[in-house]
N, C-alpha and C positions, 0 to 999 in steps of 0.2 A: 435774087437781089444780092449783090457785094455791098459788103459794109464796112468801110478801114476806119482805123484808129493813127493816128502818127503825132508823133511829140517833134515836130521840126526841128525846137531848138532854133527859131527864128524864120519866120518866112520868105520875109525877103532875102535871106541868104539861102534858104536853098534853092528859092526862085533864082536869086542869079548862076548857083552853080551848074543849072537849068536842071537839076534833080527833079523840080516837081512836076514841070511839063514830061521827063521823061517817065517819071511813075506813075501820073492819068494817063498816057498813051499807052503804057505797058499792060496796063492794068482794070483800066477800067474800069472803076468804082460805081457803084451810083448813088452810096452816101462818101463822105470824109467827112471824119473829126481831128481834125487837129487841138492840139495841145502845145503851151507855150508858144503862141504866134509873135510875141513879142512887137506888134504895129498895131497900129491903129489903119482901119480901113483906109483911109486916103491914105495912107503911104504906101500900097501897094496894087499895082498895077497886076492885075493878073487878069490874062485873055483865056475864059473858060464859058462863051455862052451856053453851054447845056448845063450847067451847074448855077442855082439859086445860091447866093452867098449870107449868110447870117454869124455877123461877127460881135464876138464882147470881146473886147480889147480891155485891160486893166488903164487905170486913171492916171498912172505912174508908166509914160510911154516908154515901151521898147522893154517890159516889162510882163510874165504870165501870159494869161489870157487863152483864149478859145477861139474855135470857129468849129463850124459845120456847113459844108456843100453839098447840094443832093440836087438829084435830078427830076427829082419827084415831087411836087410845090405839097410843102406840110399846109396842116389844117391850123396850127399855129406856133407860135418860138417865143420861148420863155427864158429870159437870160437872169440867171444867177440863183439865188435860194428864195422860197416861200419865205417873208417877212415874222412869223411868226417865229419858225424855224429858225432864224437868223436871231429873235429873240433870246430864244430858248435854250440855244445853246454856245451863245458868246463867242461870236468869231471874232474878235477882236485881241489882238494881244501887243506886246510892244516891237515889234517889229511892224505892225501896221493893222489893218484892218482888211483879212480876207475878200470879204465882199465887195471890195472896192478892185479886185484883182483880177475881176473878169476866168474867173476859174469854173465856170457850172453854165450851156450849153444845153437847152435844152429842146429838140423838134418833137411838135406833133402829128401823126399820123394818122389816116382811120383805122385805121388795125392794131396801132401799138406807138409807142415811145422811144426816140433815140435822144442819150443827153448824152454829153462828154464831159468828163473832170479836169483837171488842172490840180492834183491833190497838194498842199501845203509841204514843202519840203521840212524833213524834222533838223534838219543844220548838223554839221558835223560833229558839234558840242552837244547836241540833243537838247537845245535850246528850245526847237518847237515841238517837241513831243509833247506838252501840254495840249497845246492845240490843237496836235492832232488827235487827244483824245477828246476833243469836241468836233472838231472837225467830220473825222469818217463816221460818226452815230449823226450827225447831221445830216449828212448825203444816204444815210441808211435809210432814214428817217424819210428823207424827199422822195427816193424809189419808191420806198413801199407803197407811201401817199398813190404815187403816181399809176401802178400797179394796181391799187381797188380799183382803177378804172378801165385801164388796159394794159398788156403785157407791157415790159419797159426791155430794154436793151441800150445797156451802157457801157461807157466804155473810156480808154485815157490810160493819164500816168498816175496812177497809183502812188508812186514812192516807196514800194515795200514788195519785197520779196517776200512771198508767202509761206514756201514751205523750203525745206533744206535741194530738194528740187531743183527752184527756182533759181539761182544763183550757181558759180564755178567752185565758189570755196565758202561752204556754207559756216565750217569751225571757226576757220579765219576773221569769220565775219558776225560770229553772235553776238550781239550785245553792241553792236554799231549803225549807225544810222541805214536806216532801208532794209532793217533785219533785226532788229528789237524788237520785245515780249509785245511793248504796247501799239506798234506800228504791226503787225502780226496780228496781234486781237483784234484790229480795229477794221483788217481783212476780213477773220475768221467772223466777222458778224455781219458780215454779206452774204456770207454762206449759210447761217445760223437762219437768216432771212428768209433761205431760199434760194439766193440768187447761185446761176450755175456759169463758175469759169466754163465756157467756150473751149476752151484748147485742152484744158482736161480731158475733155471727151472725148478727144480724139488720140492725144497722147499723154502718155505717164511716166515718159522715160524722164532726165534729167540731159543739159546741153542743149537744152533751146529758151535763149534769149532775146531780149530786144532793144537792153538797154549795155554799153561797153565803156569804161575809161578811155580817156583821149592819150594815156602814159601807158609805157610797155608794150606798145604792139597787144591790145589788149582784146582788140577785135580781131586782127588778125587769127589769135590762139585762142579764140570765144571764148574770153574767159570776162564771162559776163554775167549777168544780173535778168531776170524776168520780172520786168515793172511796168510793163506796160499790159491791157487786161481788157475782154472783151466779153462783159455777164449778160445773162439773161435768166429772165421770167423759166421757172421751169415748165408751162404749157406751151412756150415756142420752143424744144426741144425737139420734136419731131420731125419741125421744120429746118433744123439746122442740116445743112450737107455736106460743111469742111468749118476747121477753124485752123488759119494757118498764121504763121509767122516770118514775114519775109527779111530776113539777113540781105538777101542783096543788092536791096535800097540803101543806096547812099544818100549820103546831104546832109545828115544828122548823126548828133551819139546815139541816137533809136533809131530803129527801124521801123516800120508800118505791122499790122495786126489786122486780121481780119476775120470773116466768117462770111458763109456765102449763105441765105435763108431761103426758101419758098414761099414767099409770101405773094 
């Protein structure tokens, strides 16, 4: 089983660049999580019958948002956070109200769990690092839940580069949004969890990204950011057989992510 992650950066623009019919054709998926779809279902026309479509669109069109396509009919889809959870830890700040944002994706499987994130951007001022330290203990929070019952595999835009790794110019870039101590911490306890980066496991080098500025020719000379991120349960580890990262998807500042399992 293929499982991608892709942050479009608008759907119906990369639908019309025809990017996305060309990377189901290339590629063939048999889940997709997109991230930031920016439409709401009826505004996009997309011809894919072997693909089940389950969309949370944020409230505020052309805005966030999620989806998941699979080819596999789940056992059920749960859009957005457990209510309690949403209690608990204050998704609300002055920029708006998370949960209204269509950021959290969630299918079920018999075997296991795929949700996808849409994580809170921390703003250039660092206006939303608050948030986001409620924010990622909240989606820790929902995994685990999820995970007493069956393995989970999740996945999305993060918003944070994780280690010096992940990123072209890590110096340059300490202490600034997508690369601060508390956007970092708030990674490093997905791991503390348990949960296991995917692409880790396969590579440790540094120079592979998924996310690149639109200035500078910034793709061009990869000189980019790794923010986009594909965990899992450490008992479906055995199962994994690649975790890759594809650069040559066009259509988007991101490119696609994936992992291919045995299930």
């Amino acid at each position: 089983m293929k499982i991608y992650s892709w942050n479009v950066n608008g759907l119906r623009a990369v639908q019309k660049k025809g990017a996305l019919q060309d990377f189901i054709e290339r590629h063939q998926p048999d889940i997709i999580c997109f991230q930031e779809t920016k439409a709401q279902r009826e505004q996009v026309e997309v011809d894919l019958p072997e693909y089940e479509e389950y969309w949370y669109s944020a409230e505020r069109k052309g805005y966030s948002g999620t989806a998941i396509f699979t080819k596999e009919s789940p056992v059920d889809v749960v859009y957005g956070l457990p209510e309690d959870i949403v209690e608990q830890y204050e998704l609300t700040d002055s920029y708006g109200d998370t949960t209204r944002e269509g950021r959290v994706t969630t299918v079920e499987f018999e075997g296991f769990f795929v949700s996808t994130v849409y994580t809170p951007n921390a703003k250039d001022d660092l206006s939303r690092i608050p948030m986001r330290q409620h924010w990622d203990p909240a989606y820790v929070a929902y995994m685990k839940r999820l995970e007493e019952q069956k393995p989970v595999i999740f996945c999305g835009d993060f918003n944070v580069a994780h280690t010096e790794l992940d990123l072209a110019r890590p110096k340059e870039n300490v202490g600034k949004k997508g690369f601060t101590a508390e956007e970092r911490a708030g990674f490093d306890a997905f791991i503390k969890a348990g949960f296991v980066d995917t692409f880790r496991l396969f590579e440790k080098r540094d120079g592979f990204y998924t996310w690149w500025s639109h200035f500078g020719g910034a793709r061009e000379r990869n000189v980019g950011w790794r923010i986009d991120y594909i965990m899992a349960s450490p008992t479906l580890m055995p199962l994994i057989r690649s975790a890759r990262i594809h650069p040559e998807v066009m259509g988007s500042d991101h490119c696609p992510v994936s992992i291919e399992i045995s299930l």
